[in-house]
C-alpha positions as CSV (number, residue, x, y, z in Angstrom):
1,X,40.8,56.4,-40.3
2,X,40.2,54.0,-37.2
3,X,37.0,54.9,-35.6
4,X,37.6,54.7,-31.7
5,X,34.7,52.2,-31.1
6,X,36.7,50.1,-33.5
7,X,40.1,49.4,-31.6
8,X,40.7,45.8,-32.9
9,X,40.7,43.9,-35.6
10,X,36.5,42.8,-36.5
11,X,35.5,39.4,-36.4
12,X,34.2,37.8,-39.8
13,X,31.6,35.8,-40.0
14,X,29.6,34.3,-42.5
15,X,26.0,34.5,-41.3
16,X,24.9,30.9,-43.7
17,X,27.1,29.4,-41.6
18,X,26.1,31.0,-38.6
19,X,22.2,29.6,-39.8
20,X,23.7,25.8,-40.4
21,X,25.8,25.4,-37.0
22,X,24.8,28.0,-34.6
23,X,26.2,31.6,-33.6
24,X,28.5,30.4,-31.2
25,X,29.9,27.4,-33.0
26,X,30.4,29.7,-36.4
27,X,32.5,32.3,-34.3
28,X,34.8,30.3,-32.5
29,X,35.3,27.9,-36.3
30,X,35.8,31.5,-37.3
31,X,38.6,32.7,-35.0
32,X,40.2,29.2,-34.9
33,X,40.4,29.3,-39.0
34,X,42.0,32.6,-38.5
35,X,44.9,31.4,-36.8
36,X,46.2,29.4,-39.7
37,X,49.0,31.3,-41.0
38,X,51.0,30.8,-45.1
39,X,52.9,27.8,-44.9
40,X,51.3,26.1,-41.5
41,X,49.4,22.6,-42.3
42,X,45.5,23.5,-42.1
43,X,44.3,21.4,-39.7
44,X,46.0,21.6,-36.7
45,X,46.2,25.3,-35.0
46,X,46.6,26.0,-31.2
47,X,44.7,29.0,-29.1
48,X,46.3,30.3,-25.4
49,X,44.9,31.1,-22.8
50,X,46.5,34.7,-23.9
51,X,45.1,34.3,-27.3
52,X,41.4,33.7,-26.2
53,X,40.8,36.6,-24.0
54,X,42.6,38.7,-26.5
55,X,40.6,37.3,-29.6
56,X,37.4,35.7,-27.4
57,X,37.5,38.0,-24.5
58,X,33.5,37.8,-24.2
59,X,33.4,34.6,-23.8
60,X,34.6,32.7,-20.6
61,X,37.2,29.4,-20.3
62,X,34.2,27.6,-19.2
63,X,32.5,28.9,-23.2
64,X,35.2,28.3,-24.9
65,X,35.9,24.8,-23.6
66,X,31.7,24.1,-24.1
67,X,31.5,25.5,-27.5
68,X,34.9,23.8,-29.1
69,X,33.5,20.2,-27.5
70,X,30.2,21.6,-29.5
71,X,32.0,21.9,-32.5
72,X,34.3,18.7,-32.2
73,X,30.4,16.5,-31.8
74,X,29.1,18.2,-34.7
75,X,32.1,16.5,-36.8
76,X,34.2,20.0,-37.8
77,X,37.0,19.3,-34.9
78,X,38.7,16.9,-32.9
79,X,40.3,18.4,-29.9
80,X,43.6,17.1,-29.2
81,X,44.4,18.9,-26.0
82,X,42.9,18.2,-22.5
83,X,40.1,20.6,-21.2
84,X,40.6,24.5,-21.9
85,X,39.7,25.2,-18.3
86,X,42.6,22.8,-16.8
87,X,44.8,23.0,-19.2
88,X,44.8,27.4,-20.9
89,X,45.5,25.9,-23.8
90,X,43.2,24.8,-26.9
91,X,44.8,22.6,-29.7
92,X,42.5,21.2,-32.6
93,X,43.0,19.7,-35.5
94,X,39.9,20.2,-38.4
95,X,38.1,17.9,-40.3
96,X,38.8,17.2,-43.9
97,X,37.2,19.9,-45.9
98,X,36.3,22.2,-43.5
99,X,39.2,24.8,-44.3
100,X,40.7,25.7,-47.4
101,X,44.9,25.3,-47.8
102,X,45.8,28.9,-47.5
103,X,47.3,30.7,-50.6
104,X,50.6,33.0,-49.3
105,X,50.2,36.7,-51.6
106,X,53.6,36.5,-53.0
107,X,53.4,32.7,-54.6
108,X,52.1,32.2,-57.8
109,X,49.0,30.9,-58.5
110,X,48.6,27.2,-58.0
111,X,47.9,25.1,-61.2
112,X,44.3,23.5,-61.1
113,X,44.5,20.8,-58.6
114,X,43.0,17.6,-59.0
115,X,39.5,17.5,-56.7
116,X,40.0,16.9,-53.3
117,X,39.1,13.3,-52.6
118,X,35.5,12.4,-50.0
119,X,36.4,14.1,-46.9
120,X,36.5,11.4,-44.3
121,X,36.0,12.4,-40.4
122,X,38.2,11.5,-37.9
123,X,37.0,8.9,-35.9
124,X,37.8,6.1,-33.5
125,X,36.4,2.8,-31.7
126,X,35.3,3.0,-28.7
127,X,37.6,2.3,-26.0
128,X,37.0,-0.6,-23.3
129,X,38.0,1.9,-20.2
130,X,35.6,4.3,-21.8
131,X,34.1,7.1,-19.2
132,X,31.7,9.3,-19.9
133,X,33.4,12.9,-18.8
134,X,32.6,15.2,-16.2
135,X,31.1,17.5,-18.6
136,X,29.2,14.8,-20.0
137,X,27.7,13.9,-16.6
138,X,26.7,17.3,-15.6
139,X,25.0,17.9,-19.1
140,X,23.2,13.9,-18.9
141,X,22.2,15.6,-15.4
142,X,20.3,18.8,-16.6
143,X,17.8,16.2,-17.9
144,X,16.9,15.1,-14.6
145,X,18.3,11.7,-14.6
146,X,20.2,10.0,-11.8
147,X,23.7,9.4,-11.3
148,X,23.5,5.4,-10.6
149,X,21.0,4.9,-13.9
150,X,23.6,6.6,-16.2
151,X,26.5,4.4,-14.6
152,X,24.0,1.6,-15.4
153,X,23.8,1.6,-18.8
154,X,27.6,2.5,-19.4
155,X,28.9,-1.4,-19.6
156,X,26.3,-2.4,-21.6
157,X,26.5,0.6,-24.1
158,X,30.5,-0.1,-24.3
159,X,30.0,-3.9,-24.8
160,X,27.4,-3.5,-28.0
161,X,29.9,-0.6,-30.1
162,X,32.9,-2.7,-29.0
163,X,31.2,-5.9,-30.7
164,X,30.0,-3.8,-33.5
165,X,33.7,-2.3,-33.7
166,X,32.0,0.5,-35.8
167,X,34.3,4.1,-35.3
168,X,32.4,7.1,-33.7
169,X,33.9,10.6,-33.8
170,X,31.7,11.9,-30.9
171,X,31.0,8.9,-28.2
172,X,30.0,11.2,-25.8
173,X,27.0,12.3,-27.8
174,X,25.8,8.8,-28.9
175,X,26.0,8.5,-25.0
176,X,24.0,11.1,-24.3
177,X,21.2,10.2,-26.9
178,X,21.7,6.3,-25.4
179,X,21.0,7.3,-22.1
180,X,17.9,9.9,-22.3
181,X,16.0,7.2,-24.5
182,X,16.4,4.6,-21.9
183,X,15.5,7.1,-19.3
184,X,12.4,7.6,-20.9
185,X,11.5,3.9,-21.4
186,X,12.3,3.4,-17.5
187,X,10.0,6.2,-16.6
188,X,7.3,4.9,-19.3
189,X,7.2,1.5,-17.6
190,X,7.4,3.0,-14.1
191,X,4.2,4.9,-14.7
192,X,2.3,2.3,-16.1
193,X,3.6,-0.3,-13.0
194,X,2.5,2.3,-10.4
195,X,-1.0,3.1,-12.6
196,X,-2.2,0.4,-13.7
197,X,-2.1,-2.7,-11.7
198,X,-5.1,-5.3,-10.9
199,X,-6.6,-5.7,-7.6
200,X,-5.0,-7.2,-5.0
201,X,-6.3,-9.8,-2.5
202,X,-4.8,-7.3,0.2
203,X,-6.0,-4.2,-1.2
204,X,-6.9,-1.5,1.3
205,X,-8.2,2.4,0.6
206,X,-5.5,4.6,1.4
207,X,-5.2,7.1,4.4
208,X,-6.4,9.7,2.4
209,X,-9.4,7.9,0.9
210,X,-10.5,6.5,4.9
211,X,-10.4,10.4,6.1
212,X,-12.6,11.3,3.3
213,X,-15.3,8.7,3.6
214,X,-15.4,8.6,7.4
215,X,-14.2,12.2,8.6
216,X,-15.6,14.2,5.7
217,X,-18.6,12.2,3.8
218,X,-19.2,11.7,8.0
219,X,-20.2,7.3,7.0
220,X,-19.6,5.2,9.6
221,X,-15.9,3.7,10.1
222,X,-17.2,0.3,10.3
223,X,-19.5,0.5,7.5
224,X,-16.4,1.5,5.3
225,X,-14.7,-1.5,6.9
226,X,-17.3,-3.9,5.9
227,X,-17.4,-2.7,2.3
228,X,-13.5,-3.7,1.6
229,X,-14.1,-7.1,1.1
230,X,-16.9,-6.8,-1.1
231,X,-14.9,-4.7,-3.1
232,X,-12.0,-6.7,-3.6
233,X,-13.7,-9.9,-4.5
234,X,-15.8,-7.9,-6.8
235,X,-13.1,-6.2,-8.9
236,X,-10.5,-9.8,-8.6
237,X,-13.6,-11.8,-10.0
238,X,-13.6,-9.4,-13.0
239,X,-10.1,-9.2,-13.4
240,X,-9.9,-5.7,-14.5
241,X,-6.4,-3.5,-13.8
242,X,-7.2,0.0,-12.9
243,X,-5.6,3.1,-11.8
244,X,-7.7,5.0,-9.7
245,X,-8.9,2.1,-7.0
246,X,-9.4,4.5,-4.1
247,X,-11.5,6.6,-6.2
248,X,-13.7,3.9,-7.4
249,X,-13.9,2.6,-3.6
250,X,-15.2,6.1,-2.7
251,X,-18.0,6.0,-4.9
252,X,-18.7,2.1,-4.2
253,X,-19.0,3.6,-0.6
254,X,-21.0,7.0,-0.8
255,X,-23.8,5.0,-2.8
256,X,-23.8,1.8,-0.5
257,X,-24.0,4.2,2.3
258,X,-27.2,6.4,0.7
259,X,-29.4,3.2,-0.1
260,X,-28.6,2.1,3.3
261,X,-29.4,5.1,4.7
262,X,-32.6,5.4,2.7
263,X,-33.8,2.2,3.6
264,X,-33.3,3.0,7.0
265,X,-35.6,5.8,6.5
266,X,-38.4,4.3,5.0
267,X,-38.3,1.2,6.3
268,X,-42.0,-0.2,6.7
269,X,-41.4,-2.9,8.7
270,X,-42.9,-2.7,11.9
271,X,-40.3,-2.3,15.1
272,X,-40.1,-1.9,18.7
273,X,-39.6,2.6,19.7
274,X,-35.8,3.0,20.6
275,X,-35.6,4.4,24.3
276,X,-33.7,7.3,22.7
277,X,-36.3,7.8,20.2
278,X,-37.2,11.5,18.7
279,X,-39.7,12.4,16.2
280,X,-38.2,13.7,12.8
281,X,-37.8,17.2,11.7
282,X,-40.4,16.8,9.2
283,X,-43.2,16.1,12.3
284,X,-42.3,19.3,13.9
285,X,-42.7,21.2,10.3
286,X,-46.3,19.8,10.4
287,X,-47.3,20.5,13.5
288,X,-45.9,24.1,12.7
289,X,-48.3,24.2,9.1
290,X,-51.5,22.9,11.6
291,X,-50.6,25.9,14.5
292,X,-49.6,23.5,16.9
293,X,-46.8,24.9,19.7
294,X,-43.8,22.8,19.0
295,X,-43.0,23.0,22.8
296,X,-46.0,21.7,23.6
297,X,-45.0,18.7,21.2
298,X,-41.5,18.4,22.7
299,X,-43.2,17.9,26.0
300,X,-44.8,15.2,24.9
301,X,-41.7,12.7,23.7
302,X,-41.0,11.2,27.1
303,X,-44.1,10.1,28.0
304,X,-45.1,8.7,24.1
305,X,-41.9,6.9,24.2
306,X,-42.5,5.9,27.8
307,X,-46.2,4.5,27.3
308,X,-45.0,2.4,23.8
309,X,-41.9,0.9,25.4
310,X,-44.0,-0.1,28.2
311,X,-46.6,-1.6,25.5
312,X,-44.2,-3.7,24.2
313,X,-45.9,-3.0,20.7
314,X,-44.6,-2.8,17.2
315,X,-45.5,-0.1,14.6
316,X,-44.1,0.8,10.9
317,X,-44.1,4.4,11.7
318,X,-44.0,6.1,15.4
319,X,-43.7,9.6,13.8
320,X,-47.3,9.4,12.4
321,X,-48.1,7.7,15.8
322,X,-46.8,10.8,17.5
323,X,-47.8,13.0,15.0
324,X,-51.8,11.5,16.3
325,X,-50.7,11.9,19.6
326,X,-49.7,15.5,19.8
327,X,-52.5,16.5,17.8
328,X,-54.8,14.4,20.3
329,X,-53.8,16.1,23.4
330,X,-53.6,19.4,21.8
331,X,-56.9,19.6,20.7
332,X,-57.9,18.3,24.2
333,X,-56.5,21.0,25.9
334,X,-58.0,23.4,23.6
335,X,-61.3,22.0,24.1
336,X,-61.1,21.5,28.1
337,X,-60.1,25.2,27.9
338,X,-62.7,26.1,25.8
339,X,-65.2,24.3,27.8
340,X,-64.2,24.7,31.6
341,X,-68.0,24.6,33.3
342,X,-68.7,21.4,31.4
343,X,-69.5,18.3,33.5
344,X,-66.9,15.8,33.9
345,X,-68.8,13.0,32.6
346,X,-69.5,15.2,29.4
347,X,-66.3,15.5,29.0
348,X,-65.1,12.1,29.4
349,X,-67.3,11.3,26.6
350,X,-66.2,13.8,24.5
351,X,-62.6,12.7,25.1
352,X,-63.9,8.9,24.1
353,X,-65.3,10.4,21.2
354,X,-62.3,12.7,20.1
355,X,-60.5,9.9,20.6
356,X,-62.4,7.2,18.5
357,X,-62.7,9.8,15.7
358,X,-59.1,10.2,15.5
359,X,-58.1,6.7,15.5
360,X,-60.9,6.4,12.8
361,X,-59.5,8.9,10.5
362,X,-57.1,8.6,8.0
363,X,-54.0,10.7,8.1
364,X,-54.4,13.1,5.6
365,X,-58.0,13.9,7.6
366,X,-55.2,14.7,10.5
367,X,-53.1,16.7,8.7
368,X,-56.1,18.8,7.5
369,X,-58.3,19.1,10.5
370,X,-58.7,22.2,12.5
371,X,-62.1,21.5,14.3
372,X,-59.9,22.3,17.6
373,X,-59.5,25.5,16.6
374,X,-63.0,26.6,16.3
């Protein structure tokens, strides 16, 4: 009885097969091998466009025509007729020893044949016209490589099998395998031309690496500009390659620009006071710690700057200067305030004296007197 989820005839398979060459592959060798009929030489059978959708209707033209090609580069077919797609029509001829003669029920059986001699594959020189196929291309394509480097390497791969005259039964796939490994050996070089290359009299940072130091790190355009040359001559002399220039400029920069920074900082040496002069931060946190107002010291920085620059002096360090001179005139008004019926000339020479005392003193006594708050 014919179950109904059975209509047609099952396809066989032998799954060892199906292990060796692939599921596909072992089903269509299966179906062709089927169409060999009692008295019909083995290794040449032809499959419709009728046939296939009755025998392969899950599979599309475009399948059948990629898995028969699949099977004619693995050695077990030639195909003799042109694309399945163009053509609807699929016309192979087997490899020696890939299918048995077939035995018809009503002969007799055969006497013991002598063994078969070394199956030999079909196979042919390579042509001097020879073109890689449209399917060929598109599947040299899926690994990313471009049209002009495959055409590239075609007259150069036809001149060394023609000189060789050694016989191929799948050029397309030697192709294939020729072209991805020189693809890989182009990219290889590219990458180590682009990466790693030595320093260049002309060598400038990049775009990016400018915006970073001067927009971002916030170092002074020119100061970057100054550092190129230093850099260049520096790495040329050593003759190193590298591959990351910019980032080792960006360092080179950043720690140029905090030991100049630094040394502007604590530079000793004495100097005239800039007209635009302003105590640092760091004064105004001390005058906080002694309970000083730091309006009151703000109030002060035009005339200090006014009465130096008029002096014409030098001195290593205005903000301890200031520092004095705030806590001078603070402690001044303190004591004129504290004091208000005091005669003038008492006061004078207290102010002498106040005065003398803190020019005597060192700075720490400065820091740590609070006499004017008594």
């Amino acid at each position: 009885m014919t179950s109904t989820l059975l209509p047609e005839k099952p396809l066989l398979l032998s799954p060892s097969l199906a292990a060796t060459i692939g599921l596909e592959e072992a089903v269509m060798l299966s179906t062709l091998s089927e169409l060999v009929t009692a008295g019909q030489a083995p290794n040449a059978v032809s499959l419709s466009a009728a046939g296939a959708v009755e025998r392969l209707g899950f599979w599309s033209p475009e399948d059948v025509q990629r898995i028969s090609k699949n099977l004619q580069e693995k050695g077990l077919i030639d195909i003799l007729s042109p694309p399945f797609t163009a053509s609807g029509e699929l016309r192979v001829c087997f490899a020696a020893g890939v299918i048995a003669e077939p035995v018809s029920a009503s002969a007799p059986a055969p006497k013991p044949a002598p063994p078969p001699p070394p199956a030999v594959r079909q196979s042919n020189t390579i042509g001097a016209q020879w073109q890689p196929d449209s399917e060929l291309m598109a599947q040299i394509a899926q690994y990313n490589i471009p049209d002009y480097f495959i055409r590239q390497q075609l007259p150069e791969f036809v001149t060394y099998w023609r000189e060789r005259g050694e016989a191929h039964h799948a050029w397309g796939a030697k192709f294939l395998k020729h072209v991805v490994r020189q693809w890989r050996e182009h990219e290889t070089g590219l990458f180590k031309r682009d990466q790693d290359a030595a320093m260049q009299e002309a060598w400038r940072p990049s775009r990016d690496a400018m915006q970073l130091l001067v927009r971002n790190a916030g170092i002074s355009q020119a100061f970057v500009e100054d550092a190129i040359p230093e850099f260049v001559l520096y790495w040329r002399e050593r003759g190193d390659v590298g591959r990351t220039w910019n980032s080792k400029f960006i360092q080179h920069v950043k720690r140029q620009w905090a030991r100049y920074t630094s040394a502007l900082e604590h530079d000793t040496a004495p100097q005239r006071i800039a007209p635009d002069w302003q105590p640092s931060r760091d004064v105004y946190d001390v005058l906080k710690l002694a309970n000083i107002d730091v309006a009151f010291a703000r109030r002060q920085v035009p005339e200090f700057v006014l009465f130096w620059r008029d002096s014409n002096q030098l001195n290593a360090s205005w903000n301890t200067k200031f520092l004095q001179h705030v806590k001078h005139h603070w402690a001044r008004q303190h004591a004129l305030n504290a004091q208000p019926t005091q005669v003038h000339s008492h006061a004078g020479q207290q102010q002498t004296t106040a005065t003398s005392a803190t020019r005597d003193r060192s700075l720490i006594e400065d820091l740590t007197d609070r006499s004017w708050a008594s």
